[in-house]
N, C-alpha and C positions, 0 to 999 in steps of 0.2 A: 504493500500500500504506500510506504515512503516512498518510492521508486517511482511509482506513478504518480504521487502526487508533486515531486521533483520535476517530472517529465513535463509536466503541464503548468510550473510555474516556469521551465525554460521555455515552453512554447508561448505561454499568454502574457507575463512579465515584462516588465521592462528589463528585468535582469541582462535578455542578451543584447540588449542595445545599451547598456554600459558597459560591457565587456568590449565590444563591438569597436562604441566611439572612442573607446582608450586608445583599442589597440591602432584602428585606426590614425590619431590625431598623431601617436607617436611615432608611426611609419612617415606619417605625413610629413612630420618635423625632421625628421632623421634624412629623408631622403630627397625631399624638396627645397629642403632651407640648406645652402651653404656655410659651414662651418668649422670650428675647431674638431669635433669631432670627423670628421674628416681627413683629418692634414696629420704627416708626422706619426712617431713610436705610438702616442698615448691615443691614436682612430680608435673607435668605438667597433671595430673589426679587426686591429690588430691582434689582442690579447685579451687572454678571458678576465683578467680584472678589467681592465677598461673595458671592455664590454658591461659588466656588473656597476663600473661605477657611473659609466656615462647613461645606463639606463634608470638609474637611481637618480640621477640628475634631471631628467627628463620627468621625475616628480612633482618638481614644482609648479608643472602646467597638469599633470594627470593626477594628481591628488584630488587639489579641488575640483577638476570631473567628477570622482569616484565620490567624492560628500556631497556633489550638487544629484546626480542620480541617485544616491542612497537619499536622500531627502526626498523625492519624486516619487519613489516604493514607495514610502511610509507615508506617504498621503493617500494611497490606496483607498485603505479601509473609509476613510471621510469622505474621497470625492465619490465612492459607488452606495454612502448615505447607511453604509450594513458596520457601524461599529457599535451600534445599541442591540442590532442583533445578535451579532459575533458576539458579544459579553455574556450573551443568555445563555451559550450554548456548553454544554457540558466537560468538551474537550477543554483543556487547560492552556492559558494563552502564551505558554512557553512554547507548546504542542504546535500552534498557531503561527508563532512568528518564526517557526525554526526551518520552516522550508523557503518561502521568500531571504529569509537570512541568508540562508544555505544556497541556495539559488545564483544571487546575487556576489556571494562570497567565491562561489564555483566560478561565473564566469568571468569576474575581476581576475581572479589570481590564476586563468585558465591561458585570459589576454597577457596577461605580462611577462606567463613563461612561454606563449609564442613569439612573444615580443625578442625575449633570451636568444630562444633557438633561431630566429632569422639571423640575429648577428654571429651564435653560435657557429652555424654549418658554415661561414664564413672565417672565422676564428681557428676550423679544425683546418682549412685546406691552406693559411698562410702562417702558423706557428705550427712549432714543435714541440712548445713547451706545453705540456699538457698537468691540471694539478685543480685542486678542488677548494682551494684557499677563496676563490671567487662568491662560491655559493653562498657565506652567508651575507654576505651585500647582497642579493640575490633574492635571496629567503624574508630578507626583512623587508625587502623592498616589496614584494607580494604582499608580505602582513600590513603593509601601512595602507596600501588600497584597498584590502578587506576592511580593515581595523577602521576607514576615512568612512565608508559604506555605511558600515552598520554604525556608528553614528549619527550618518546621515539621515538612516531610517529611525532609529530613535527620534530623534530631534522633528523629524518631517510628521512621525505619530503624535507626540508630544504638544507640537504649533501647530496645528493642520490648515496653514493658510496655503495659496498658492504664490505667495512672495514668500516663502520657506526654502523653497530651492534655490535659488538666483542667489538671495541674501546669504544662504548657507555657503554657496560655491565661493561667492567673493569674499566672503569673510575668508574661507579658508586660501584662497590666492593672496589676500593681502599677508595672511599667517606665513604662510613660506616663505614670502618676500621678504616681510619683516626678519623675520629668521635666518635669511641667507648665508652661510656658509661661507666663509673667506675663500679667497680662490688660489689662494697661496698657503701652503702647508707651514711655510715660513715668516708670514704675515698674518698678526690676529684679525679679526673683524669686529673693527669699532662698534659700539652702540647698545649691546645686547653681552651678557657674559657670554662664556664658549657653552657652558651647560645648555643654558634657555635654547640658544640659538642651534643647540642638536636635537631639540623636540621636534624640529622641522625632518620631515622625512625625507627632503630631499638634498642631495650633497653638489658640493660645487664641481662646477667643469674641470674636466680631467686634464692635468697640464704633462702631469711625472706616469710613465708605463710601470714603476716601481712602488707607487704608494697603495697602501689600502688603507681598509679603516679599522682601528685597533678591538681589541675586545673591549674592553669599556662600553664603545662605541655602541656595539653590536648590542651587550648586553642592557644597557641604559634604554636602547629605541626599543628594542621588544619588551621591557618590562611596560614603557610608556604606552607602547600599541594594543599591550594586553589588557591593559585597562581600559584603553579606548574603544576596544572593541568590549568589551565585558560592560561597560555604560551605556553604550548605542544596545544592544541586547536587553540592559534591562532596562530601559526608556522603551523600547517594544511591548516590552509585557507590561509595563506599569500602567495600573490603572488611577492611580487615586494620585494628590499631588504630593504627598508625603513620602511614598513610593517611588514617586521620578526624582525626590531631592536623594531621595535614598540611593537611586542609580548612580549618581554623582561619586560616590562615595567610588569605587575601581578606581575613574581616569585621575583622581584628585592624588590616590594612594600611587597610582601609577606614576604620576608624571616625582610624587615627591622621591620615594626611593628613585626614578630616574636622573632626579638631580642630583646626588648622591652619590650615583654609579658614574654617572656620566664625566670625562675629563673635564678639568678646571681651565687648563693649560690647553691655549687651540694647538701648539704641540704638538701632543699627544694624542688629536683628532686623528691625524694620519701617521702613521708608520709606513716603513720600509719594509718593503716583504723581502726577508733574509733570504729565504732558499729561491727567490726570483732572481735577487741579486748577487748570488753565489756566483764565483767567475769559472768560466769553461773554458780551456786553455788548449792551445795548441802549439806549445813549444812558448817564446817570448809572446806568441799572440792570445791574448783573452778577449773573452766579452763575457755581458751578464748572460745567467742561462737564460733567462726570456727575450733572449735575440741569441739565442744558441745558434738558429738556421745562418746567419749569418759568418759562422765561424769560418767557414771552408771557404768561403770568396773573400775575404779580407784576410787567411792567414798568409799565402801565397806573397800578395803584394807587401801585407805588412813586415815580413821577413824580408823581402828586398830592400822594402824604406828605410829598416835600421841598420843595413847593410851600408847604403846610401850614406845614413846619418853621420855612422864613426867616421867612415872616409872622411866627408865633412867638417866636422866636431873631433874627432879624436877623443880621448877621457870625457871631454862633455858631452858628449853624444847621449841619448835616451836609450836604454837596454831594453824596453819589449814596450809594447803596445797593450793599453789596457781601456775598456771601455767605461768613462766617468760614471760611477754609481752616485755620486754625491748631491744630497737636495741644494736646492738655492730659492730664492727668490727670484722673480723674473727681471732681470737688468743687473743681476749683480754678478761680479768677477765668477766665471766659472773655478772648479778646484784645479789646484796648480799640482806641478812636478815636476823635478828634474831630472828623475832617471826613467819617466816612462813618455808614451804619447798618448794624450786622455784624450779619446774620441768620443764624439758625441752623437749619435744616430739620427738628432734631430737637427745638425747642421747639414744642410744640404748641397757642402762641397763634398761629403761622404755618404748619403742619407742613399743617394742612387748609382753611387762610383763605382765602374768595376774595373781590375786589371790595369793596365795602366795609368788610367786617369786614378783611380784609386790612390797608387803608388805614389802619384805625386803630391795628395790630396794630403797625405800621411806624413811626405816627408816634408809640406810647407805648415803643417800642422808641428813635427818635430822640431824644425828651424825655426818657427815663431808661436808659439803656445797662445792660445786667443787668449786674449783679455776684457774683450766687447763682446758679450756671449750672440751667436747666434743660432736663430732655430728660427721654426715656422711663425715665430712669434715675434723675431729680436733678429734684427737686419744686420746689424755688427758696423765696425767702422771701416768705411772704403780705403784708407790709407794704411790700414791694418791688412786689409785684403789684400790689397796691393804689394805690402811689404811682404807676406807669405807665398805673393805669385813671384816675387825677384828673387827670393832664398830660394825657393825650391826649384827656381829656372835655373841657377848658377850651380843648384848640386848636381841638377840633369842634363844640363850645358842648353838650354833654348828658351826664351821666355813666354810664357804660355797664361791667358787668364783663368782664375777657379772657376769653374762651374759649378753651378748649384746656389748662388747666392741671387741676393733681390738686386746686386749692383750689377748694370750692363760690364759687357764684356769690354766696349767702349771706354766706357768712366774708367774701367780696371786699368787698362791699357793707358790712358791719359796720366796716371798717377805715375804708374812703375814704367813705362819706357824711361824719362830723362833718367829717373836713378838707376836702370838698369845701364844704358848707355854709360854714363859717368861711371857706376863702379868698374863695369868692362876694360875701362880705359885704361887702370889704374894696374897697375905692379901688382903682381899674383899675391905677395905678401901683405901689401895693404889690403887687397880685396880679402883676403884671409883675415884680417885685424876686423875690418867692416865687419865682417860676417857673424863672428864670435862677438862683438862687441852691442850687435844686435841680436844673436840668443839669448846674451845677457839681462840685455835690457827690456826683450819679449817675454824671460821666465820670472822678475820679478816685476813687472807691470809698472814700472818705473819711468823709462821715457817711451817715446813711437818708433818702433823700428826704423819706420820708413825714413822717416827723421837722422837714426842713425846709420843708416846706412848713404842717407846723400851726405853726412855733414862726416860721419865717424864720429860720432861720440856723443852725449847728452848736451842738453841748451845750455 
């Protein structure tokens, strides 16, 4: 009898048209709207956490869907005029409200893991790293659209107006707003402590393919959801008004042990997934395992480049290539070294490099270590460019622009010819002096290469 009576609230329901316009709106967004999810290590198809985190993100437009439709059930019973009947009727109004619940709860969290799997089958055919650290961003992210629902249907039986919903959905968009998640793991978000502002279900846009979100994290939101859903539940059943303040009582207990559990420190919002960031090696070549697939086309070149490099450098040369696991904020000094080459997957002089252009990509990256970070986000400085495209022509003997960057090939060229010309000119020892005296000054971030390589030496 539960079975069929399941059957027939997903046929006559509004249940599958909130499953429906979720999953829909979120495809929509994902595939229609141009974005950071798209571009770079941390695409929302690259890796299964960014898959998990960029659709947790995508929250803060499908939550309040998921409380403006649960508000639209729970006006049911009132708009078809049968809630003085229903109360007569013998069966018990837990009995009552458990299949619409169930219903509605089915095909929310039914939408979100197809939502998964389209990024998923995507995820299996371009990584290698395979690992289940994703699921519980995942898992909560389903709870919070059930948990937004049956809310919503509380609340919508409780007010039975027809500006219940609309006001329900906005309130709850204005909430995640407010709430918003800092977009930097290394930047707090002003306005709201870090607690409050993780009641919001939804997390901020994914910048790092390395970060997740800690247990704290995990455990704070479900404790908060479980009572959100446990109130929306019993606002269903409750008939008297003594009984619906009583409902209250879960989300109140919910949300407070959630402050409690929940990181102080926005910090500790996001961690480092260790065994992501585990390095895979191939002789002096590494990378993180979650660009493992990567190892076999960059080991090849990157064993030439530091071949390239001693000739070069001699003792100062970099001994192996390592891929930067290190957080930052967005604009600030990537992490430094002097005995290795820290690449970065999301600069796009390497991002697409193979074989030879790689090789040199590695050794202008070896001769002058960035200091103006760039990615699909952060453009870097053209004289910096430039000074990487002069070092690594003079180790390969021909001057050639980087590829992959937002500066024309043009502009490249405008910078580094005169000082490539000029140093050429020069007695093989003073170019030697130049050239080390610009390592120097490119691995402590000190002066502009380019700078010391036309002049030889700092301002």
């Amino acid at each position: 009898m539960n079975a069929r009576v399941l059957r027939i609230e997903l046929k006559r329901s509004a249940a599958p048209w909130a499953g429906g316009v979720v999953l829909a709106a979120a495809l929509a967004f994902l595939y229609l709207i141009p974005g950071l999810w798209w571009n770079g290590t941390a695409r929302w198809t690259a890796q299964w956490t960014s898959l998990a985190m960029w659709t947790r993100s995508l929250l803060i437009l499908l939550w309040p869907l998921a409380v403006g439709f649960g508000a639209l059930q729970g006006l049911r019973d009132s708009r078809s005029g049968m809630t003085e009947l229903l109360t007569t009727t013998p069966r018990p109004a837990r009995h009552r409200a458990a299949m619409p619940a169930g219903a509605t709860a089915l095909t929310l969290a039914s939408a979100f893991a197809l939502l998964v799997l389209v990024g998923g089958v995507q995820v299996l055919a371009g990584t290698a790293y395979t690992h289940l650290g994703w699921l519980p961003v995942s898992l909560v992210g389903a709870l919070s659209l059930v948990a937004g629902a049956l809310l919503g249907m509380g609340v919508g039986r409780a007010l039975p107006s027809p500006l219940t919903p609309p006001a329900l959905a906005v309130a709850a968009f204005v909430f995640t707003n407010l709430l918003r998640v800092s977009d930097s793991p290394a930047v707090p978000e002003a306005g709201v402590p870090n607690p409050v502002s993780l009641l919001s279900p939804a997390v901020a846009q994914v910048r790092e393919t390395l970060l997740t979100l800690s247990v704290p994290v995990h455990l704070g939101q479900t404790v908060w959801l479980l009572g959100m859903a446990a109130t929306g539940f019993a606002l269903l059943v409750a008939a008297t008004p003594r009984t619906r303040l009583l409902a209250l009582t879960p989300v109140l207990a919910g949300a407070a042990i959630a402050l409690l559990v929940l990181p102080a420190d926005a910090r500790r919002t996001y961690v480092v997934d260790k065994a992501a960031a585990a390095m895979v090696c191939d002789g002096p070549v590494c990378v993180a395992k979650t660009h493992q697939a990567r190892l076999a086309d960059i080991a090849g070149p990157g064993k030439k480049a530091l071949r390239l490099l001693r000739d070069a450098l001699g003792d100062r040369a970099p001994v192996s290539i390592r891929e930067s696991t290190a957080l930052r904020a967005q604009g600030a000094t990537p992490e430094r070294s002097r005995t290795a080459v820290l690449v970065d997957f999301d600069d796009g002089i390497v991002a697409d490099a193979e074989g030879e252009r790689l090789t040199r990509a590695l050794v202008a990256l070896g001769m002058a270590p960035t200091c103006a970070p760039r990615s699909d986000r952060e453009g870097g400085m053209p004289d910096e460019i430039a000074a990487q495209g002069v070092a690594a022509g003079w180790v390969l003997g021909g001057l050639e622009p980087l590829r992959g960057t937002e500066h024309r090939v043009r502009d490249q060229l405008a910078l580094a010819r005169p000082v490539w010309k000029e140093l050429r000119a020069l007695p093989r020892a003073e170019q030697q002096s130049r050239i080390t005296a610009m390592h120097a000054a490119a691995v402590t971030c000190e002066d502009h290469p380019l700078q010391v390589l036309a002049e030889g030496g700092s301002r």
